[in-house]
Structures are given as C-alpha cells and as structure tokens.
N, C-alpha and C positions, 0 to 999 in steps of 0.2 A: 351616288354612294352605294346604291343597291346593285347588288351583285346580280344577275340573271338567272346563275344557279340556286341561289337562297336569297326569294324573293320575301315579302311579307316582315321584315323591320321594323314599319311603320312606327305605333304608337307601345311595340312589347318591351315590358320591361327588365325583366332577369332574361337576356338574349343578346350573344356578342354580337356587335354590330359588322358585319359583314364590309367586304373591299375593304376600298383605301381613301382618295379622296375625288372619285368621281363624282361628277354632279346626281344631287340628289334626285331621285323618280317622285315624278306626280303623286304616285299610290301613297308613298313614305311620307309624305308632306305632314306633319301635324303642329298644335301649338300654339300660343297665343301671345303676342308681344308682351302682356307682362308679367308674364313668369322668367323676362328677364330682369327684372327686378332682383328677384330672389336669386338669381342666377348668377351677378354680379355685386351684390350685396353682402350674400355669404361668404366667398373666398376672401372677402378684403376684413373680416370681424376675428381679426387673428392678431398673434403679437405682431408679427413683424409692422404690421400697421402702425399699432403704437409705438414702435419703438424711431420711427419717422420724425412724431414730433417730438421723443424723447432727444432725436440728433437736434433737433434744432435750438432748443433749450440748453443744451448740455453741451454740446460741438460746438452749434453756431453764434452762443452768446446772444440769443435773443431772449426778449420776454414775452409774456404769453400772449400779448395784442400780437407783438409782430411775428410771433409762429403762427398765430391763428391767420392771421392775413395771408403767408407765406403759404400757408396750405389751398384756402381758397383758391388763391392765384395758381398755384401748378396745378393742385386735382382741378381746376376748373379746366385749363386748357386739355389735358390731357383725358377728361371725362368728354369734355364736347366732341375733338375727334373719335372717341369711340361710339358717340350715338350716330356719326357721321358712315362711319365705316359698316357698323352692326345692321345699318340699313342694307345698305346693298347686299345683304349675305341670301335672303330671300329670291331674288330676281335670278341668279347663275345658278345656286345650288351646290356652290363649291367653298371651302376651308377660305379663310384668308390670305393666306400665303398662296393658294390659287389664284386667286385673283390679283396678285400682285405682279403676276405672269403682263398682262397687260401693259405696267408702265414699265415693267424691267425689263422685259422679252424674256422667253425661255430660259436663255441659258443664263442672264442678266441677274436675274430673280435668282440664282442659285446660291448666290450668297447672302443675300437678306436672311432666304428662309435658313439657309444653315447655322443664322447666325438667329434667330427663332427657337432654333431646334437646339441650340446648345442652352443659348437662357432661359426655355422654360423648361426643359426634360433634364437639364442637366443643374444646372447654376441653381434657381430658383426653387426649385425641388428638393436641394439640400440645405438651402437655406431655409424652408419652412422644416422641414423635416425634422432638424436642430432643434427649434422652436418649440415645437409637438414632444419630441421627446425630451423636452427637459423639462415641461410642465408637466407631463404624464409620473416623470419618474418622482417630482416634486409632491405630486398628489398623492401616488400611490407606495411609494417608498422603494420602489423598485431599481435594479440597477440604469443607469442611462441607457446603455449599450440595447439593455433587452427591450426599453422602450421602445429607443429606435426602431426595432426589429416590428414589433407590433403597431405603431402608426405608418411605415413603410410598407405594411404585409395589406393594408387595411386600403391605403390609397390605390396600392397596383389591384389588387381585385376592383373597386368600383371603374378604375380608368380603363383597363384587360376587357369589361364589358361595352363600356361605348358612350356614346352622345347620350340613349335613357337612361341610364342608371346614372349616369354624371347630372343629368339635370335634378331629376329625383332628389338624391341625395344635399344638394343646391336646397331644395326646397324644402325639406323637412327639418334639414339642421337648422333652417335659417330661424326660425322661431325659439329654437333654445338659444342659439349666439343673440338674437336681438334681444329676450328678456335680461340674462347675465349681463351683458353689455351694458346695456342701459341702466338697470340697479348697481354695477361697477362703478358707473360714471358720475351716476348720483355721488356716493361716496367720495370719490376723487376728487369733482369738484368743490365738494363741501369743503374738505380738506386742503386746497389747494393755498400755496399761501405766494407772495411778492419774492420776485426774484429782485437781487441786482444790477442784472444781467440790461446792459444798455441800448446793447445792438450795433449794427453796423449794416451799410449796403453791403459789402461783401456778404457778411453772413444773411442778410436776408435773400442775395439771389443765390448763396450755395442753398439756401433751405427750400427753394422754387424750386432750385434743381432736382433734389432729391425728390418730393412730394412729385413733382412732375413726372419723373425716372420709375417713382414706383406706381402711379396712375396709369401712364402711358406704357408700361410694361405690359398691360394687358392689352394695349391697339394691335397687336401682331395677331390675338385669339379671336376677335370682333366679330366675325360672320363663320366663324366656327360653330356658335352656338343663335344663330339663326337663319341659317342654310336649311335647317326643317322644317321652318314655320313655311305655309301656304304663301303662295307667290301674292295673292292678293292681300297677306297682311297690311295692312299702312306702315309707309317706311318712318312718317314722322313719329307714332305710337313706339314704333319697335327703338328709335333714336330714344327717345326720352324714356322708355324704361331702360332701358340699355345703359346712356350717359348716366342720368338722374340717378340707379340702384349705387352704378359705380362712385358718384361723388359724394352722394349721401355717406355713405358705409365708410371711406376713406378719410372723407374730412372730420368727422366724429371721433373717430376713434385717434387720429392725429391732434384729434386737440385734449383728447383725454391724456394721451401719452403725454403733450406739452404740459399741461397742467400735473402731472403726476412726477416730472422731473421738478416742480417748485416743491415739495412736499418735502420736509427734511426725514431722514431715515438714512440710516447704514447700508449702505453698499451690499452686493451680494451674488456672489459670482454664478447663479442660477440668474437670470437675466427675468424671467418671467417671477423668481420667487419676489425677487426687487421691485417689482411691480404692484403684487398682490400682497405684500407684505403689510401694505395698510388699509387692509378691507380687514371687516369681522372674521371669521373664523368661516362658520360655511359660506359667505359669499366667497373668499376668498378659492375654497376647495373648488365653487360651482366655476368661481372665472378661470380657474387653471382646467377643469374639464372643457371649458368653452376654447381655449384658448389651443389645446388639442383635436376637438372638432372643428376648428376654425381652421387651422395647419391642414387638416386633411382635404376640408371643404378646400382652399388653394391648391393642394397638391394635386387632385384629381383633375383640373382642371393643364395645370402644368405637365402633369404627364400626358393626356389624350391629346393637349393640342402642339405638344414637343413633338408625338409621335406622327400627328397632321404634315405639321411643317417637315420631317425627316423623307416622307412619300416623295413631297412637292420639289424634291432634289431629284426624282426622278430613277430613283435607284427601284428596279423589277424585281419584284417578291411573287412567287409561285403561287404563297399562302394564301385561302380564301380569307382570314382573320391575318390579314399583314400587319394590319393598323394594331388589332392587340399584340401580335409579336413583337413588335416595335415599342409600344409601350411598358411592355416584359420586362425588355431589355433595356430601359432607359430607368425604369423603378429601380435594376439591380446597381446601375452604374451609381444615380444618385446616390442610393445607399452606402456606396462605400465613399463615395467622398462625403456625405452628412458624418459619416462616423469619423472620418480624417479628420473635419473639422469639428470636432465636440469639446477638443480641449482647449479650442479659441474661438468659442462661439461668438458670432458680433461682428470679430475683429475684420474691419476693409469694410464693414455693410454701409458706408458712406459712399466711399468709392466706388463699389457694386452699383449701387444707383445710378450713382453720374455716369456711371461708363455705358450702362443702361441709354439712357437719356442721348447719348451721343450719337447712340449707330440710330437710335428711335427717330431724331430730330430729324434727319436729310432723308429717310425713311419716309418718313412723314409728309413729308416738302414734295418727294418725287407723288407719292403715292395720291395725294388732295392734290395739285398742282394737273398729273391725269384724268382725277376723276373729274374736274373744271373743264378739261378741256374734250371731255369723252361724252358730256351730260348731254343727254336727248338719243345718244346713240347705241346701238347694241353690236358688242365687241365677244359674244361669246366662244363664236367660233377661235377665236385668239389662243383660250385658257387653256388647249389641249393642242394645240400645234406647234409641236419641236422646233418646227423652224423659222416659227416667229421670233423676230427682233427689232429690239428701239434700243438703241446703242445710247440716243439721251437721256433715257429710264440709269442706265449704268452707269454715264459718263458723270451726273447732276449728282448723284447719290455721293460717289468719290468723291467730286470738290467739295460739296459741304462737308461729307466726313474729314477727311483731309486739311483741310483749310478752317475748318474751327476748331478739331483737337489740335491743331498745329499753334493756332492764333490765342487759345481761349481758354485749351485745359488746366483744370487747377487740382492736382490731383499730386499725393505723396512724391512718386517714383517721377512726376514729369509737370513741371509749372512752364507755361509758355508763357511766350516774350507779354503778353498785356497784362496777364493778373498777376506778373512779375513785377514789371513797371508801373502799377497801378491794380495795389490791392483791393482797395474798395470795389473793382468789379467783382468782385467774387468766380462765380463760373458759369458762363455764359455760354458755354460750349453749345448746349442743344436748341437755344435760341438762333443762335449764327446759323448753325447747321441747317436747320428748317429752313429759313430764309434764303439761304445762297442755294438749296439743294431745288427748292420749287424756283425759284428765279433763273436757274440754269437751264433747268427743263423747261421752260415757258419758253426762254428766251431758245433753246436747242429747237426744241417741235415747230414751232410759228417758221423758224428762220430757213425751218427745211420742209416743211409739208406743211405751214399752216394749219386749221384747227383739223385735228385728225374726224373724217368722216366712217363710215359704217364699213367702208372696204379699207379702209388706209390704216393700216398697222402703226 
C-alpha cells in the first residue's frame, strides 16, 4: 500500500494514506489482533443495528425468544466467515476484494467488487447517514438537511485520511457507544413487556435473512482492516477478535431493538426519536449522541473500504492519494442520495438487506469454497496479474446468484415460484446461494485441474 515516493505511513496518525490498494511494506506493518475488537464493535453500536430486531418483531411477527434466536443464528454465520476472511488479510497485505482476484480471476472479480463498491460507498452510507442525521437533528433541534451536512462532512474527513485515523476513531468512540449502549439497554429491557406476536418459520428465516445480510455485509471489508497487522500476527487471535467484536455488538443491540419494539408507545416518524422515547431524559439525549457517533463510526468504515473496492476494478488514477479522491467522491454521492431519501427514511431497509444477503451468499460459497482448496499454498503472485483467470470463480458465483434469486427470492417487486408455493419458507435466497455457488466451484476446479497447487491458477 506504501507508495515509494511517500514512504513512512507506518504507524502516523493525522497523514493521508498514500496509493491505492497495493500490498502493504514490511516497514508499514503495525498492530495488534485486538484492536479489532473495537474495530468491529464500534460500527455496528448504531441505530441501524437496532432497528434489525425492530424488523423482526414488527415485520416479521415474531416474539422476543424467536428474534433473539433469529439473530444468533444469522450474526452467528455471518460473524464466523468474517474471522475467517480477516485472517488471511495479514499474510498478502492486500484489501479484500484484492484477494478475491484469486477465486474470481481478474476480470471475474470485477463485478463482486463493483457490487462492494456500490454497497458500502454508496447504498450503506446513505443509509447510516439518515440515521445520524436524524438523531443529531433530534437532539439538537437543528434542521435535518443541516445535520446531514455535518455527520457527512465528519465521516469524509476521517475516511479522506485512511486506515489510521479510521482505526483510531473505531477505538476511541468505542468506549462512549459501549457505556450509553449498555445503560440504554438496561432501561429497555426493564421496560420490555409480551408481545402477541406468535411467529412463523417463514418469518423466522426472513429474520436470519436480514441479521445475516446486515452481519455479512461487512465480509467484503475483512482484511481491509488487517492487512497492517505484522505478518506474524496469529491468524486465529486476529479471527476471534475480528468475528467475536462483530457478533458481540450486533447481536446486543438486535435484541435491544427486538425488545424495544414489545414496549408500547406512539409511533414517531423520527425513527430513532421512537426508540429513545422511553429512556429518561438525559439518557435519552446521551443515546441519540451515541447513535450519531455510531452512524459515523459505520460510515468511515463504508466510505474507505467503498473506495478499496472502487481501485480493485482496476480503473488507473495518476493521484498519489487515489484512495482519498475516491473516497471524496463517494462521501459526495452518498450525500445526495441520504438527502433523497430523508423523507422516507427506513422505507425498503428489509429489502436492502436481503438483497445484501443474496450477491453476499454465492460470494461467499466461491470465495471459502477457494480458500479450502488453495490452503497450504501461496497464490500471491495471482492478486496483481491482469491476465489471470478461473472462469469457475465466475461461472459458480452466477449460478448461485441466478438460481436462488430465481428459486427463492421473497421480496415486494419479485416472489419466486417456492416462497410463492409455500410461504412458510420465508427467504432462503442466501442460504441456496452459498451452497450451490461453493458446490459449483468445487465441483468446476476438481473436474478441470484438481486441487489447485502453487503454480496452477
């Protein structure tokens, strides 16, 4: 990642991070497996969190056992692949969508990460963004619009600087999000009272779906943020603060939001006011502050590794600071769609998910399904050669996507033929997905090259 002309990155922290997403230098190397704890802890202690198990209570007709369940089971799957991935980000010293070069091939990989680079720089960035400003304006009486303007301005400068200042930031906030959080939660569940709500398999695996969609949204940033750490970190340390920060933070806050949709209270088209509407008075202020540094804490993360994935398409920038021009330019975009959608805030964030969840699934399948069959071996030379290609990295990816939003999707605009014919599946999409996408690949590599060695592409 270190440039030749502006050497010395290393461990500085107010200093924009130089290139784009070259493999990181020896020199630069710094870090310790559990600062990703906090790393992955923080971005997730935000509304949108909550408002996950609020879907599943309130959308999916469950009760709080079976949203609590519902949460485990997806952030569980979707945390373990990310301590999985966050390993290997040490050993190459490249982004993860770099490394994704290897099961996809060069030009293979070009739509994964495109489709990276739209959900976290563009999609998901306006979607916290919203979040942020509407408890900002909430707390402080300020118009929305100019909110926006100010959590927006806040995010692109920490992301505009780099991997330090993003981790920094990860770290310091994390200690004001975990005390609010936790005295929130207190309250919430004190208050929490029986729903009637009886449930249904459908609705328990549309609630997998989601919790899943919004866990595993972050497996595309994984070795993003420990590509710096020293090669001899331990991978299994760096997996469990890595998974462990992300499941802890998600599933908490998911079951506070379930619990806080049994709560009776009036409706309230401030989405976070409806939230904090039954805490005291300054808890209430501290958790809408929190819930803004929380948005930002996610957004920095969404913009610097939007603007990872946008490089790894391979598009040639002059600039020694690519990476922050890129990130620039993707804070500005989000911003105008966060403002587009202010006056339907929420509205689709079901959908958002699953749809998540789908390209994530057979993603997922190609991407584990490689690294099984690549293990013991070293593929670096791969991550930088144009003209490498695995056409089964491409071909596996397609039929899962293809073949389970086809079979499986359950979604407004498009119900396919099973959760049509049998609505108790609910939406099975990213399950199928994973399954047929690694099962294709396995069954593609074996049939034509057998287990790929140290030379065999």
């Amino acid at each position: 990642m270190t440039n030749p002309e502006e050497p010395g990155y290393g461990a500085k922290l107010v200093a924009v991070e130089p290139g784009g997403v070259e493999p990181v230098a020896d020199s630069d190397r710094h870090g310790r497996p559990r600062q990703l704890a906090w790393t992955w802890a923080s971005p997730n202690l935000e509304f949108a969190t909550i408002f996950v198990g609020v879907l599943a209570v309130t959308a999916f007709g469950l009760s709080f056992t079976q949203a609590a369940l519902a949460a485990v089971v997806g952030n569980g799957l979707g945390a373990a692949a990310h301590g999985v991935l966050s390993a290997r980000g040490p050993r190459y010293g490249v982004p993860q969508m770099v490394l994704g070069r290897a099961a996809f091939g060069y030009r293979g990989n070009l739509v994964p990460a495109a489709l990276m680079s739209v959900m976290a720089g563009v999609g998901w960035f306006a979607v916290n963004s919203v979040s942020g400003a509407f408890a900002l304006a909430a707390l402080t009486g300020l118009p929305t619009v100019a909110c926006l303007v100010l959590v927006v301005a806040l995010q692109i400068v920490i992301a505009f600087f780099g991997h330090n200042l993003v981790q920094a930031y990860e770290k310091y906030v994390f200690v004001v999000l975990a005390v609010v959080f936790a005295a929130a939660s207190v309250v919430v569940f004190g208050k929490a009272g029986a729903t009637t709500n009886s449930g249904s398999v459908g609705g328990f695996l549309l609630a997998v779906g989601t919790a899943f969609g919004y866990t595993a949204g972050w497996n595309p940033y994984a070795a993003d943020y420990t590509r710096y750490l020293p090669k001899t970190a331990s991978p299994r340390a760096i997996g469990l603060y890595a998974g462990g920060g992300l499941f802890l933070s998600t599933t908490i806050l998911m079951l506070v939001g379930a619990a806080s949709a049994t709560i009776a209270g009036a409706a309230d088209d401030n989405p976070t006011t409806a939230f904090t509407g039954h805490l005291p008075g300054f808890l209430a202020a501290a958790t809408l502050l929190a819930i803004t540094l929380g948005a930002v804490a996610a957004n920095v993360l969404n913009v610097y590794s939007g603007a990872l994935a946008f490089l790894t398409l391979g598009i040639r920038l002059p600039l020694a600071w690519r990476r922050a021009a890129v990130a620039l330019a993707f804070g500005v975009v989000g911003f105008v769609l966060a403002w587009l959608g202010l006056a339907d805030a929420g509205h689709a964030y079901e959908n958002f998910l699953l749809v998540i969840a789908y390209w994530i699934g057979p993603w997922l399948g190609v991407l584990l399904a490689d690294q099984h069959l690549r293990r013991g071996t070293e593929f670096g030379e791969l991550l930088a050669d144009r003209h490498h290609r695995n056409v089964a990295g491409f071909t596996a990816f397609l039929v899962g996507l293809v073949v389970s939003v086809g079979l499986f999707a359950n979604q407004a605009v498009y119900t396919a033929p099973i959760p049509k014919a049998v609505p108790g599946t609910g939406d099975l999409t990213f399950a199928a997905g994973f399954v047929l996408a690694a099962g294709t690949y396995l069954l593609l590599r074996r049939q034509r090259t057998g287990v790929p060695s140290r030379r065999q592409p």
